[in-house]
C-alpha positions as CSV (number, residue, x, y, z in Angstrom):
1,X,-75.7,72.1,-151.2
2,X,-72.8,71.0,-148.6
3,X,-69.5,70.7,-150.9
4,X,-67.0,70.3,-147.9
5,X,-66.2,67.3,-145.3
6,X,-67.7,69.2,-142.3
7,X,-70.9,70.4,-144.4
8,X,-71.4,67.0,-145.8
9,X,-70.7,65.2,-142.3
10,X,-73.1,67.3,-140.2
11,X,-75.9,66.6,-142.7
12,X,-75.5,62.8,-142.6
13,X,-75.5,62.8,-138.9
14,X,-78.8,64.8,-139.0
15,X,-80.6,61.8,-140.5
16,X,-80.9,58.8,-138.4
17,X,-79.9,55.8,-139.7
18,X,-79.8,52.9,-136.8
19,X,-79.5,49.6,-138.5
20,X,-82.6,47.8,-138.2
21,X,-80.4,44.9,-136.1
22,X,-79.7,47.4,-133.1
23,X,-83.5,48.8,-133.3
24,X,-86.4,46.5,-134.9
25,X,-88.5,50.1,-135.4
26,X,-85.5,52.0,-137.5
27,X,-86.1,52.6,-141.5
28,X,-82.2,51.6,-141.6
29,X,-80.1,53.6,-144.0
30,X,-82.5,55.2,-146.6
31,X,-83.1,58.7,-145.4
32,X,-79.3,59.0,-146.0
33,X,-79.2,57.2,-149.2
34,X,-82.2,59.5,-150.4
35,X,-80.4,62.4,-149.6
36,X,-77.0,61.5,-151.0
37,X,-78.9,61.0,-154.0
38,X,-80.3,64.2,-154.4
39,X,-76.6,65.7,-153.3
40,X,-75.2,63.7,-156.1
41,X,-78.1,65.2,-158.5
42,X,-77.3,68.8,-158.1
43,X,-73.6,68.1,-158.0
44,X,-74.0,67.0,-161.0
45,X,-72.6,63.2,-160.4
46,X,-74.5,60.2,-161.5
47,X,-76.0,58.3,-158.7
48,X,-76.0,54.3,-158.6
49,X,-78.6,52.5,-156.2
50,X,-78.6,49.3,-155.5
51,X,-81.5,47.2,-153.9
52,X,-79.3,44.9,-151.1
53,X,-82.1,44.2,-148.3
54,X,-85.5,45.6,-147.9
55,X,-86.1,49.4,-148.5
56,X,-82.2,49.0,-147.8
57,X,-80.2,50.3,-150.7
58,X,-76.5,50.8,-151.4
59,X,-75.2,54.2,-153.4
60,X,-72.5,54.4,-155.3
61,X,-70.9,57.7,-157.4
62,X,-68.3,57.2,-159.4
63,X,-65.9,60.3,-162.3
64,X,-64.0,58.7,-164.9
65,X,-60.9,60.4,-166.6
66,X,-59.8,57.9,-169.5
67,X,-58.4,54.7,-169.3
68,X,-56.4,53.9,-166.1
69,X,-56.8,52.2,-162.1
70,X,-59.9,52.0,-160.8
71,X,-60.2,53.1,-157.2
72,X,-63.0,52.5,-154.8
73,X,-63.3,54.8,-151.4
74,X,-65.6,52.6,-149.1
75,X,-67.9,53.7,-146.3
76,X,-70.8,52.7,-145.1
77,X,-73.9,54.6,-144.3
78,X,-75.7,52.5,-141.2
79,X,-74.8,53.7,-137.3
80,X,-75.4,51.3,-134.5
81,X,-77.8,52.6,-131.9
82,X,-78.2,55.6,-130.1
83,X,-79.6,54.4,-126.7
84,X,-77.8,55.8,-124.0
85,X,-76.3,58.7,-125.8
86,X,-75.9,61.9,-123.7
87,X,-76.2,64.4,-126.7
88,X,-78.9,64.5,-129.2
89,X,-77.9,61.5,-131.4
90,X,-78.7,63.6,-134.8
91,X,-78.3,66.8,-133.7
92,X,-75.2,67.8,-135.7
93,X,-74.1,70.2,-133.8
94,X,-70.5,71.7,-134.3
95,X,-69.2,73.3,-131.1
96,X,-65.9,73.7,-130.0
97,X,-63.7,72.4,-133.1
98,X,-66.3,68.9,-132.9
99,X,-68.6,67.5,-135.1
100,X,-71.1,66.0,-132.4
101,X,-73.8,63.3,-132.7
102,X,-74.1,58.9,-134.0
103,X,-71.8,57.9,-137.0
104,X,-69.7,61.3,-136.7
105,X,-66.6,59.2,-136.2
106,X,-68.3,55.8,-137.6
107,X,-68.6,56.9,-140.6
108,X,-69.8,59.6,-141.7
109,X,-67.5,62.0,-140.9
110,X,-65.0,60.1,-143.0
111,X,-67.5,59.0,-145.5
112,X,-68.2,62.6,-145.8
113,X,-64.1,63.4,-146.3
114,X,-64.6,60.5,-149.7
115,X,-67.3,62.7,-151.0
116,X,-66.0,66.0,-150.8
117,X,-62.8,64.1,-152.5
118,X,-65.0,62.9,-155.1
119,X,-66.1,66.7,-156.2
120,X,-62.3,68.0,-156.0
121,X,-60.7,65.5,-158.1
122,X,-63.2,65.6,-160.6
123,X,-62.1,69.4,-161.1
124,X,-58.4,67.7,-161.9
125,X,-57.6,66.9,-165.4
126,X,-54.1,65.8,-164.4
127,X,-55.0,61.9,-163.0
128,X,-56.2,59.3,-165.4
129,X,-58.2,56.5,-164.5
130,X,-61.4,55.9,-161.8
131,X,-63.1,56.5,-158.7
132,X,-65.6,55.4,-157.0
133,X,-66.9,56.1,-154.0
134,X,-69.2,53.2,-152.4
135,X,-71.6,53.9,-149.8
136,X,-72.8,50.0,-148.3
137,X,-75.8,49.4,-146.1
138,X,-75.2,46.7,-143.0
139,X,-71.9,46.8,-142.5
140,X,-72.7,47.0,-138.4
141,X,-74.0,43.9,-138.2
142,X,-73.6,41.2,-141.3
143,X,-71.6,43.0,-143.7
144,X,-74.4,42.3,-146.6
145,X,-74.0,46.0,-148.1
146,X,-70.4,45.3,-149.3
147,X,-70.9,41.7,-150.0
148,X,-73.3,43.4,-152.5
149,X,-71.6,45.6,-154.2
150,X,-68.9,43.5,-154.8
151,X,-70.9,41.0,-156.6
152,X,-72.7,43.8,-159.2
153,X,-69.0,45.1,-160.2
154,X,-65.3,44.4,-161.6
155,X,-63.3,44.4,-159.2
156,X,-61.6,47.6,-158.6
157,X,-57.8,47.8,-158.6
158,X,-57.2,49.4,-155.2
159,X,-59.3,50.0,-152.0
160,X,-59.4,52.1,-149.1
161,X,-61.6,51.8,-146.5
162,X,-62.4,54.7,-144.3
163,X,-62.9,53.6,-140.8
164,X,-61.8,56.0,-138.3
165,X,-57.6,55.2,-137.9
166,X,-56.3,58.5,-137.0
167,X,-55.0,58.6,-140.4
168,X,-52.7,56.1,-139.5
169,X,-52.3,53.2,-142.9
170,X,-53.8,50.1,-141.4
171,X,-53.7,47.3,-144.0
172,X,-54.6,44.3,-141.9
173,X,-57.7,43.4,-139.9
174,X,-58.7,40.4,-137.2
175,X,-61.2,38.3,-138.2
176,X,-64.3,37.5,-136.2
177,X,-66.6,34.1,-135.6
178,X,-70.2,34.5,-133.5
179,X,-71.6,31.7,-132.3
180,X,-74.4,30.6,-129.5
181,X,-74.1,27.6,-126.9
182,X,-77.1,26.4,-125.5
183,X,-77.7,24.3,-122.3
184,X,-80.5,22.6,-122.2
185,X,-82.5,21.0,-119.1
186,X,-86.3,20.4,-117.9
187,X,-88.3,23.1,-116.5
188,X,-90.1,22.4,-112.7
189,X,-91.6,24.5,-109.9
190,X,-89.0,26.2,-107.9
191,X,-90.4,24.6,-104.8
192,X,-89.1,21.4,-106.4
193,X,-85.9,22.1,-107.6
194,X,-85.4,18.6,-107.6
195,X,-87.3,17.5,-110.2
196,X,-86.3,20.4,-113.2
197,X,-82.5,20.0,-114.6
198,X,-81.3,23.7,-113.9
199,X,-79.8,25.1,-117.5
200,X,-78.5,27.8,-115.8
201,X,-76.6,25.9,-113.4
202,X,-75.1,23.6,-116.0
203,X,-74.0,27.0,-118.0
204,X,-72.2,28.3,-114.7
205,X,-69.5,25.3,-115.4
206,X,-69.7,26.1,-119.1
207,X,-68.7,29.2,-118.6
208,X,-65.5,28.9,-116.5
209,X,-64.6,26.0,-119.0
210,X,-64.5,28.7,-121.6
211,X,-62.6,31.5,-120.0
212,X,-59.7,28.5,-119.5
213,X,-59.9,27.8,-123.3
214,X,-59.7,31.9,-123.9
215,X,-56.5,32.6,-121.7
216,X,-54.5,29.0,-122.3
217,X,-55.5,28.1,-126.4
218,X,-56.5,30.9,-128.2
219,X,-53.2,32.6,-127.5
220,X,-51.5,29.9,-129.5
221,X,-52.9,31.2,-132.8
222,X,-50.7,34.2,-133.5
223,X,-50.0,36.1,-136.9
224,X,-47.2,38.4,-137.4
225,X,-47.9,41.9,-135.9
226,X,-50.9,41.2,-135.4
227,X,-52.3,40.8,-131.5
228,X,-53.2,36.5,-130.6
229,X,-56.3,35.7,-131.4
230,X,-59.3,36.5,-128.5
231,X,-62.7,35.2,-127.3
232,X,-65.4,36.9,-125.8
233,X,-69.0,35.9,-124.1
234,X,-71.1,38.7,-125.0
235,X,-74.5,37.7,-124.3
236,X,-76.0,35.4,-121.5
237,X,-79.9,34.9,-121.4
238,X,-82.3,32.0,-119.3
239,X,-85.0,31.0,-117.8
240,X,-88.7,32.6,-117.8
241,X,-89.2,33.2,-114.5
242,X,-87.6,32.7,-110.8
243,X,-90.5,30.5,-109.9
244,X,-89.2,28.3,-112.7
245,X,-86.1,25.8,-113.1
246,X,-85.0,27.3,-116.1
247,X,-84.7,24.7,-118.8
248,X,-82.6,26.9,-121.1
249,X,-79.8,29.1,-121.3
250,X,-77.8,30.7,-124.1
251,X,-74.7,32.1,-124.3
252,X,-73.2,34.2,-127.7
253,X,-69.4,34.1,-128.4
254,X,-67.4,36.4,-130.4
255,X,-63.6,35.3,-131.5
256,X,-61.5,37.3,-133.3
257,X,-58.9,35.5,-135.8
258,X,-55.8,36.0,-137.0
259,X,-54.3,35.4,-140.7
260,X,-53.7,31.9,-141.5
261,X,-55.7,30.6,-138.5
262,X,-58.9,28.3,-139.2
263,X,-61.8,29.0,-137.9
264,X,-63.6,25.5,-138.5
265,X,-60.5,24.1,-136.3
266,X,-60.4,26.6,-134.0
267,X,-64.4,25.7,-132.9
268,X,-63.9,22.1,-132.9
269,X,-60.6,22.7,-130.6
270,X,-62.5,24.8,-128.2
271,X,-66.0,22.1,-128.1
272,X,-63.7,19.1,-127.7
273,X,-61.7,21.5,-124.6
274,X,-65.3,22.7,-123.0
275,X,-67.0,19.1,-123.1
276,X,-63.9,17.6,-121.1
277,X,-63.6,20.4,-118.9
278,X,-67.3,20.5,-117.9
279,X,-67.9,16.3,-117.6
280,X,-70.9,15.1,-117.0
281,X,-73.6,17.8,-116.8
282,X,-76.4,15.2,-115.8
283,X,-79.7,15.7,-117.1
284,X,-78.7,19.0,-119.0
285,X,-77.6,18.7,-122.4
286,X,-75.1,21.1,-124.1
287,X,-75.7,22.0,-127.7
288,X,-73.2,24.0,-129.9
289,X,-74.9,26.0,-132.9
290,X,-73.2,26.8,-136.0
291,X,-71.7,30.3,-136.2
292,X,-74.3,32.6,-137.5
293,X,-71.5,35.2,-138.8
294,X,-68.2,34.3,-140.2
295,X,-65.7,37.6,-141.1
296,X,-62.3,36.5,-142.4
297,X,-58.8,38.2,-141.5
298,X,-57.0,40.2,-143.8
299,X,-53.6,41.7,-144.6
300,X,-51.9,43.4,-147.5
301,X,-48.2,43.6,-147.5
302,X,-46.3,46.6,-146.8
303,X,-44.8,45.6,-150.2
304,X,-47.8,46.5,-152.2
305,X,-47.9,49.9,-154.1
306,X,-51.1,50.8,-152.3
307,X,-49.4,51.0,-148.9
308,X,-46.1,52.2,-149.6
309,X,-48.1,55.5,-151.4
310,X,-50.5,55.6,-148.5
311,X,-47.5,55.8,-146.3
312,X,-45.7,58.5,-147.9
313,X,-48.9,60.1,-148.2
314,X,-49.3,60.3,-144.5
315,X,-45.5,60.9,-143.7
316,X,-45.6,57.5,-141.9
317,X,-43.4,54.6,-142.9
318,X,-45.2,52.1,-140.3
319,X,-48.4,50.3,-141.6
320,X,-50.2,48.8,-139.1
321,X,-52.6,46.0,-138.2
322,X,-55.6,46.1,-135.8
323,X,-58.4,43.5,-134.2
324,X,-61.7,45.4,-135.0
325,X,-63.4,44.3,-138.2
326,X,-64.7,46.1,-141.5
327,X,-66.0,45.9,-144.7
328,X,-62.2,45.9,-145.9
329,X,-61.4,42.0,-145.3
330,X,-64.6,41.4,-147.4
331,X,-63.1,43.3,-149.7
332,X,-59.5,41.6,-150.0
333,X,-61.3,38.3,-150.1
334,X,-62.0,39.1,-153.9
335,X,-58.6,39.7,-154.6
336,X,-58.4,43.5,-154.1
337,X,-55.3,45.4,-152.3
338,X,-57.3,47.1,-149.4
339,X,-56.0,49.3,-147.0
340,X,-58.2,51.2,-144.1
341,X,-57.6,54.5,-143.6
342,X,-59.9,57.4,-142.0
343,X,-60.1,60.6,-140.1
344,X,-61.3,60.4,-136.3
345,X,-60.6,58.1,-133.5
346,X,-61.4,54.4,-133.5
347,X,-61.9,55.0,-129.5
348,X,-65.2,57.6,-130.2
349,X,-67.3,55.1,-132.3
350,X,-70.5,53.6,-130.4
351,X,-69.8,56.6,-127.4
352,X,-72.5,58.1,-125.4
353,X,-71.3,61.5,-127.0
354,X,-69.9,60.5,-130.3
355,X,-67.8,63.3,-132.0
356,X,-65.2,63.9,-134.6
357,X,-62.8,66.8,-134.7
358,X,-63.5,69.8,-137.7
359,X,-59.5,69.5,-138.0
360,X,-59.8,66.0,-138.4
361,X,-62.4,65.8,-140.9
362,X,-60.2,68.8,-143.3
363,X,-57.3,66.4,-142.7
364,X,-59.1,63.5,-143.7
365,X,-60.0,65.7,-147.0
366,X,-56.7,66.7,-147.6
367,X,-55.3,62.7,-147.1
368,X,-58.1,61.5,-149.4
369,X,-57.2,63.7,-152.0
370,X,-53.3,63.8,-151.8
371,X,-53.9,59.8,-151.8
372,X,-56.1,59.7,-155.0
373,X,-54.4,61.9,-156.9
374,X,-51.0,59.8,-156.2
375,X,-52.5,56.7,-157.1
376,X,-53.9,57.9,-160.3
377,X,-51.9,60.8,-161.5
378,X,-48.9,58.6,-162.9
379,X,-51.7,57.0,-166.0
380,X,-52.4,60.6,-166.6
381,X,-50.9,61.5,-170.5
């Protein structure tokens, strides 16, 4: 049974596990969660599952050395899709120094560095306290895995978060806000244009409107360290067919936030902005949905014990901040001192030819351990 990062990592990757958002015909996350249960099994740990969606479980695994901290390692078991991928997706294969195939940076690779932690510390008598490592479904789309756990346990004392960072301490994250925008008109023949209300051509002064709001407002919400906030338009989709004035089109929005920005305020800024800018669209209506998904911001000071020791742990006094989301700001929204910190490159996850570096992953090993140990070892008698 696979005892190091590398061994771990290349068996993960070898079971699919596309979250059923990104492919309606994936089984999600279980043939990883059945196999990290039956690793656990003859490894002698105790596994935890936890029902969270449909035939969508989390797993948790978790040593105890008397009374002390309690410290969870977070990583989540759910890839997003592997359309487009020039290697095999699950093939595992290791070839020149690389891990190759879906999650091998994001996450399993580093998830895989938590576990083989997991075995070595509990060979340690010289640390007092817990560990835990948590392995969440969803956290590629709704962040429903974490949310989860969180709410079946105490809360744990530190967190880290293994998303890939270069081993660089990140203990801040952007928020993000995803929302639709809908203009709506009255379908007609195309040979009588005249007689529909073209949603498409009401969106096409929407969508400059936006852009303005992007550049010139969004870049007034800034948090120390951390870049100004951002809005995208990801998706555009209308009409049913060219020989139809389309009567509908829908456009989805992702903004990333900053600490101490509202997000409630921030929507009804940018609705106000886009209904002035675009006037009177006519016969075409403009409807703004409520966000669908809502992901806070979150920072941990470079005060906090958790940090600092993560810091000296890597040899690097800088902690750092970055825009991409993770489970982690779910996590400091209960209270918790979170940090994310993982083998691999931020850069390789979603690639056509994901990989993560064998060095890497025995680094990440050596981090988590050196890091666990620290955090722990001063309770020990």
């Amino acid at each position: 049974m696979p005892v190091t990062a590398a061994q771990i990592a290349q068996q993960l990757v070898r079971l699919p596990s596309i979250n059923p958002a990104y492919d309606p015909g994936s089984s999600g996350e279980g043939r990883v969660v059945d196999w990290l249960e039956d690793w656990a099994r003859e490894n002698q740990l105790e596994p935890v599952r936890q029902p969270c969606l449909e035939n969508r479980d989390n797993i948790s695994f978790t040593i105890r050395k008397g009374d002390g901290p309690h410290l969870l390692f977070n990583g989540h078991t759910d890839t997003v899709s592997t359309e487009g991928m020039t290697i095999d997706p699950c093939g595992g294969e290791i070839c020149e120094g690389r891990l190759w195939g879906r999650g091998s940076t994001d996450m399993k690779g580093p998830l895989a560095a938590m576990l083989s932690t997991l075995l070595q510390m509990r060979e340690r008598d010289d640390w007092r306290g817990s560990l835990t490592v948590g392995c969440v479904v969803d956290e590629e789309y709704k962040y429903r895995g974490i949310r989860s756990l969180l709410d079946a346990n105490d809360p744990w004392d530190f967190a880290v978060v293994g998303e890939p960072t270069g081993l660089k301490v990140v203990r801040g994250c952007k928020g993000s806000c995803r929302f639709t925008i809908h203009t709506e008109g009255r379908a007609a023949h195309s040979s009588e244009p005249d007689n529909g209300a073209n949603a498409i051509v009401g969106m096409a002064r929407v969508i400059p409107a936006l852009a303005e709001f992007f550049e010139t407002r969004l870049g007034d919400y800034a948090a120390a360290g951390f870049d100004p906030s951002t809005g995208s338009i990801g998706l555009i989709e209308g009409g049913s067919g060219v020989n139809i004035v389309p009567d509908r089109c829908t456009i989805t929005i992702d903004l990333r936030t900053v600490p101490g920005q509202d997000e409630r305020a921030t929507l009804g800024e940018l609705e106000v902005f886009t209904r002035e800018r675009c006037g009177d669209l006519g016969e075409v209506q403009l409807v703004f949905d409520e966000p669908t998904h809502f992901s806070p911001s979150f920072e941990t000071s470079t005060r906090h014990p958790l940090v600092r020791t993560a810091c000296e742990v890597v040899g690097d006094d800088k902690a750092r901040v970055v825009s991409f989301g993770c489970d982690g700001s779910k996590i400091a929204a209960r209270g918790i001192p979170t940090i994310v910190l993982g083998p691999g490159d931020i850069g390789q996850a979603h690639t056509k030819d994901e990989f993560i570096s064998l060095a890497d992953l025995e680094a990440g090993e050596t981090t988590y351990l050196n890091l666990a140990f620290k955090l722990l070892q001063d309770h020990a008698d």
